[in-house]
C-alpha positions in Angstrom: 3.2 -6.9 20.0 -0.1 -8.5 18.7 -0.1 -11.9 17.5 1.0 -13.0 13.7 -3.5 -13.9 13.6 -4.6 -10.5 15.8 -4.9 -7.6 13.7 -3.5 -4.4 15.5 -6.1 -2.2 16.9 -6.1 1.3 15.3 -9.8 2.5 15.7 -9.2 4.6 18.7 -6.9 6.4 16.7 -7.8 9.8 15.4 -7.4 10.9 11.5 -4.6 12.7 12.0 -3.0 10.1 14.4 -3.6 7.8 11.8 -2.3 10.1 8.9 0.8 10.6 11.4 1.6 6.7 11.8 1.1 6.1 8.7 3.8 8.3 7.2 6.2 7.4 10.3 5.6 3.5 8.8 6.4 4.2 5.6 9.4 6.1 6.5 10.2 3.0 8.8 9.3 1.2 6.2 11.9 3.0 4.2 14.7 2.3 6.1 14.5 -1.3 5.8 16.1 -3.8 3.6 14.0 -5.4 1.1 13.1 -8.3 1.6 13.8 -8.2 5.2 11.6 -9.9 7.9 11.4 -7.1 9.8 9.2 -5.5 7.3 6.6 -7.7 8.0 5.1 -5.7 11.3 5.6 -2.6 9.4 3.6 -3.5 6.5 0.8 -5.5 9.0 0.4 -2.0 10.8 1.0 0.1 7.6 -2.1 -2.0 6.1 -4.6 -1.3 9.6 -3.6 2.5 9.4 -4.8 2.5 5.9 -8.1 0.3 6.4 -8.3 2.2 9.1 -8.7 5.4 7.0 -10.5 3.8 4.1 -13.4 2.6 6.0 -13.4 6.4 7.4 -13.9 7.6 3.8 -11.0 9.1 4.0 -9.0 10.2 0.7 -6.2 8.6 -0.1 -3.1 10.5 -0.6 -0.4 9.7 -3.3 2.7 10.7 -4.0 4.4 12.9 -6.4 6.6 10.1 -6.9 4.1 7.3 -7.1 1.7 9.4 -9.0 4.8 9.5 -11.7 5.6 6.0 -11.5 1.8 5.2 -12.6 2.1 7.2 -14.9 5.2 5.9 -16.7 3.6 2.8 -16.4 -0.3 4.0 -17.5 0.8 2.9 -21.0 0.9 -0.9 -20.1 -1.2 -0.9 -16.8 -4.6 0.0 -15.2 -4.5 0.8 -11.2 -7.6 0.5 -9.1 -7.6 0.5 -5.1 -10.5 -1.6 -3.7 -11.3 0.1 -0.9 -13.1 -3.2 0.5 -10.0 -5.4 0.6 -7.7 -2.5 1.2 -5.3 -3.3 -1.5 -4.0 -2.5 -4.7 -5.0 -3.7 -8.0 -2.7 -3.5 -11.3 -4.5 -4.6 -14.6 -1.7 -5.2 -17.8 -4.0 -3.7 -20.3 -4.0 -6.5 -22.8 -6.3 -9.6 -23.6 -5.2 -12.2 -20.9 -3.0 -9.6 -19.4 -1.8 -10.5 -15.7 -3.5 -8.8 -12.7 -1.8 -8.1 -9.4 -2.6 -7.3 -6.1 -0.7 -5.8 -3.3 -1.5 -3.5 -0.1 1.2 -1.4 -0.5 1.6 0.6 -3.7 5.1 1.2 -3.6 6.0 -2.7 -3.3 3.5 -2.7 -6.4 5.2 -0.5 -8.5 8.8 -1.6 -7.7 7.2 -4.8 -9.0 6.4 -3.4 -12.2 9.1 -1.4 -13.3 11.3 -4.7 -12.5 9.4 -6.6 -14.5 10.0 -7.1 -18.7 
């Protein structure tokens, strides 16, 4: 297992090995409690498969579900991915309106429907 600092090494990986571990992580990921410690190597690895795959120019893929979820929540927020940082951006679409950022877009959205 790579160190907490060490980023795992997924370059050697082909596109469909990394389109493979990637949905095997998120159903992994799945599984999980939330919250749980143990997610943390999942969503370390989960985040280098996706890099990974960005940097490739590879499209990403969403969802039915997530697709839905943005758009119950379009009315109040903008999404962006940045590519670059490999992460998630939601924008409340308001003046002064909070911004957040997270790699994984599920976490994301469970964040915003819990939210008020």
């Amino acid at each position: 297992m790579p160190e907490a600092d060490r980023p795992y090494e997924v370059s050697n990986l082909t596109v469909s090995e990394l389109e493979r571990a990637g949905r095997e992580l998120h159903a992994t990921l799945a599984l999980t409690r939330e919250n749980s410690p143990a997610q943390v190597p999942i969503v370390t690895q989960l985040n280098a498969v996706e890099a990974e795959l960005a940097q490739r120019g590879c499209p990403m893929n969403l969802t039915s579900g997530q697709l839905a979820r943005m758009g119950r929540l379009s009315d109040q927020w903008s999404f962006l991915w940045d590519k670059r940082r490999s992460l998630w951006i939601a924008a409340e679409d308001c003046p002064n309106g909070e911004q957040i950022e997270e790699p994984d877009l599920d976490i994301l959205l469970a964040q915003l429907s819990s939210s008020p």
